[in-house]
Backbone bond lengths (Angstrom), bond angles and torsions (degrees), N, CA, C in turn:
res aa  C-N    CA-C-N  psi(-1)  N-CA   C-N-CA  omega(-1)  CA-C   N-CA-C  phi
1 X - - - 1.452 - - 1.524 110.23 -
2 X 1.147 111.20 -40.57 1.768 124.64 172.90 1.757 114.05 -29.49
3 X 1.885 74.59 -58.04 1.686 83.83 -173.86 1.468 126.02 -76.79
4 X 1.217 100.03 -27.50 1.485 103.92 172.41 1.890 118.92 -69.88
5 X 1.129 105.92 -38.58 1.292 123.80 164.39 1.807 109.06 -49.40
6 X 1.306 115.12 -53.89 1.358 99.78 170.09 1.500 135.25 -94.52
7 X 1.238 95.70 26.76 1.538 130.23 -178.43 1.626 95.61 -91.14
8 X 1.107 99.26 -54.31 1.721 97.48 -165.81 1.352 94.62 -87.13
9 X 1.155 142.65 -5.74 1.512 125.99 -150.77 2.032 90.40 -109.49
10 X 1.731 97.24 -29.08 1.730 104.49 -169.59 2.058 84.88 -56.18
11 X 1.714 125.73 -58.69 1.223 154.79 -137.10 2.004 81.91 -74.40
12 X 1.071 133.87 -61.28 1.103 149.60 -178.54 1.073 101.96 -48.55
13 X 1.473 135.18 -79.76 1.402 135.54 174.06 1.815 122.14 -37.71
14 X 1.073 85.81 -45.90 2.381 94.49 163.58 0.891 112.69 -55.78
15 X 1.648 115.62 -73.18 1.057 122.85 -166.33 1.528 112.44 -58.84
16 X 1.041 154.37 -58.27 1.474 168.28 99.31 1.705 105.08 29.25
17 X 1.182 119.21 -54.93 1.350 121.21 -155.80 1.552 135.30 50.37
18 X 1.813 94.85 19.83 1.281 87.34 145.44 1.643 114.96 -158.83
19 X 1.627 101.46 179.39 1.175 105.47 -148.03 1.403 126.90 -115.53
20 X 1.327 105.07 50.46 1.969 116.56 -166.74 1.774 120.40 -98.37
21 X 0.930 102.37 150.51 1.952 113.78 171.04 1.676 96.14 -45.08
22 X 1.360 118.98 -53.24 1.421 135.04 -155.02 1.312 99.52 -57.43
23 X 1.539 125.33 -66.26 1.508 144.91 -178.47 1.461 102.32 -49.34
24 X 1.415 126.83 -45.11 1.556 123.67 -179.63 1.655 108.45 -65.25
25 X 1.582 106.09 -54.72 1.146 94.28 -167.98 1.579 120.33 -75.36
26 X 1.604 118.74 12.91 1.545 129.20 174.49 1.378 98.00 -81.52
27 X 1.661 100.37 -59.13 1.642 96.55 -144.48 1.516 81.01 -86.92
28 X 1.420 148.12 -60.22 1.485 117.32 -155.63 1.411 113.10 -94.83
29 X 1.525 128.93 42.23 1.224 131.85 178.74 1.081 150.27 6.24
30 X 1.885 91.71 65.79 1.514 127.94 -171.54 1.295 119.84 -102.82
31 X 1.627 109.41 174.39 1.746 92.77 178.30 1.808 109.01 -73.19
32 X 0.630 137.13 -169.48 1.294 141.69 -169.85 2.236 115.93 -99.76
33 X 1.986 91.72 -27.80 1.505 94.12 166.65 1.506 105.64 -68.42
34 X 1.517 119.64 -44.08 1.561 128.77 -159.02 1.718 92.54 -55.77
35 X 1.690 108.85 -48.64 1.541 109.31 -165.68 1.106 103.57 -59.15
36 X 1.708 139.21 -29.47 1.405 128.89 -157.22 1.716 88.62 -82.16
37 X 1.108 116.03 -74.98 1.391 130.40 169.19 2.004 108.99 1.48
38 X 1.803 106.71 -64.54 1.239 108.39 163.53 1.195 130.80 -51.54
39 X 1.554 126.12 -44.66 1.530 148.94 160.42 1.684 98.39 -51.55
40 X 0.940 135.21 -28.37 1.752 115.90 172.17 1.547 97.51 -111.98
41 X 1.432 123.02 11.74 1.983 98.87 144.94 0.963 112.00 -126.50
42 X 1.298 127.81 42.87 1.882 156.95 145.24 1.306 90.31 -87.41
43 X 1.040 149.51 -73.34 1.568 167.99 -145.47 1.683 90.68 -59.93
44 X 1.511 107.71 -58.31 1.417 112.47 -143.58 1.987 100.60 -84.68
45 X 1.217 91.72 -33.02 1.700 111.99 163.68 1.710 108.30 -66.05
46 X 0.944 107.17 3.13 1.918 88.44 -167.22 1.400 136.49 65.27
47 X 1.145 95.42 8.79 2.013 104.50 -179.42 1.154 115.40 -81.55
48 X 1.525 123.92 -12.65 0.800 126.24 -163.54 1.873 108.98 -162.14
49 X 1.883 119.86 152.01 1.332 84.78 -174.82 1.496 94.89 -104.73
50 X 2.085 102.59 -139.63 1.165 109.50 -148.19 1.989 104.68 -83.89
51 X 1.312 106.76 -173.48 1.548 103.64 178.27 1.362 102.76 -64.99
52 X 1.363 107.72 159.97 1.750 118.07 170.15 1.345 138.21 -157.57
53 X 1.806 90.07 36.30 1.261 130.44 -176.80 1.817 104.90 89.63
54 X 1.849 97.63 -135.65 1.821 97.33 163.90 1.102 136.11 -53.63
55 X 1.630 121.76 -15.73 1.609 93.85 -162.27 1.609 87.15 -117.55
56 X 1.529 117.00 -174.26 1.326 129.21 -163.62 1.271 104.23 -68.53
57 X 1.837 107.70 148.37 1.444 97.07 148.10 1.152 140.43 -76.04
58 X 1.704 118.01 162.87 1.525 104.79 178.52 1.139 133.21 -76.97
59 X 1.027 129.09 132.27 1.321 116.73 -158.50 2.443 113.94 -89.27
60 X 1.091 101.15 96.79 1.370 112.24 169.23 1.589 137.11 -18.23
61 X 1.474 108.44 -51.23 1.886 121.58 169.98 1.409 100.10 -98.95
62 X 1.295 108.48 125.40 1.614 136.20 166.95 1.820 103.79 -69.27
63 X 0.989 103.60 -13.55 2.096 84.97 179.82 1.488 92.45 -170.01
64 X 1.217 103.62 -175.40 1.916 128.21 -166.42 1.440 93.79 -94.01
65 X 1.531 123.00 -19.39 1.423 109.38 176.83 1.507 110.90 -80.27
66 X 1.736 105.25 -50.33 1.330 99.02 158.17 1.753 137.48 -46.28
67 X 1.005 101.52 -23.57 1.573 114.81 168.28 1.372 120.14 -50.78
68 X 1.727 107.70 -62.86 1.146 128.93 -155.81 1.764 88.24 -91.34
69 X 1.453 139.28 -15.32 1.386 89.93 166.30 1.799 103.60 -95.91
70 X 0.970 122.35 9.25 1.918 130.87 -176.61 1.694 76.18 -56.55
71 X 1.380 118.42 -79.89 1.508 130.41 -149.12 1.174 110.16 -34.33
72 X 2.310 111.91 -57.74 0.998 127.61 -165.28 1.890 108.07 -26.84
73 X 1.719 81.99 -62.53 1.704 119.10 -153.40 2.207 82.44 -56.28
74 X 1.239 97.08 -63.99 1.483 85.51 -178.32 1.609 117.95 -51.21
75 X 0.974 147.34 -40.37 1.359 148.47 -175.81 1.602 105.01 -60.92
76 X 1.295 114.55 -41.90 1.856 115.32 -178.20 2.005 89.97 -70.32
77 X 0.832 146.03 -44.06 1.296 125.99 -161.08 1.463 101.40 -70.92
């Protein structure tokens, strides 16, 4: 469930273009620690950048194509 959860949440953050605890814990209706938790392995993946206090992060991949080859490259390591 983990993984699927950050499956939709990587797809959410693209699509959306942006990159907050708040937005996770709406759209995949989590507690709000779990969402931050997701937001720093977005971070650690590159989907997203670093903290910057209140407002969202920026979000790094311009589209779902860009997404899907980020993953590829992550899956061979």
């Amino acid at each position: 469930i983990a993984v699927a959860r950050f499956e939709a949440a990587q797809k959410i953050v693209v699509m959306s273009q942006q990159g907050s605890s708040a937005l996770m814990h709406r759209k995949l209706e989590i507690g709000y620690a779990r969402a931050g938790r997701i937001i720093d392995q977005l971070e650690a993946a590159g989907i997203v950048g670093p903290f910057g206090g209140s407002k969202a992060r920026d979000v790094l991949v311009s589209d779902l194509a860009t997404l899907d080859i980020i993953l590829e490259t992550l899956d061979r390591i």
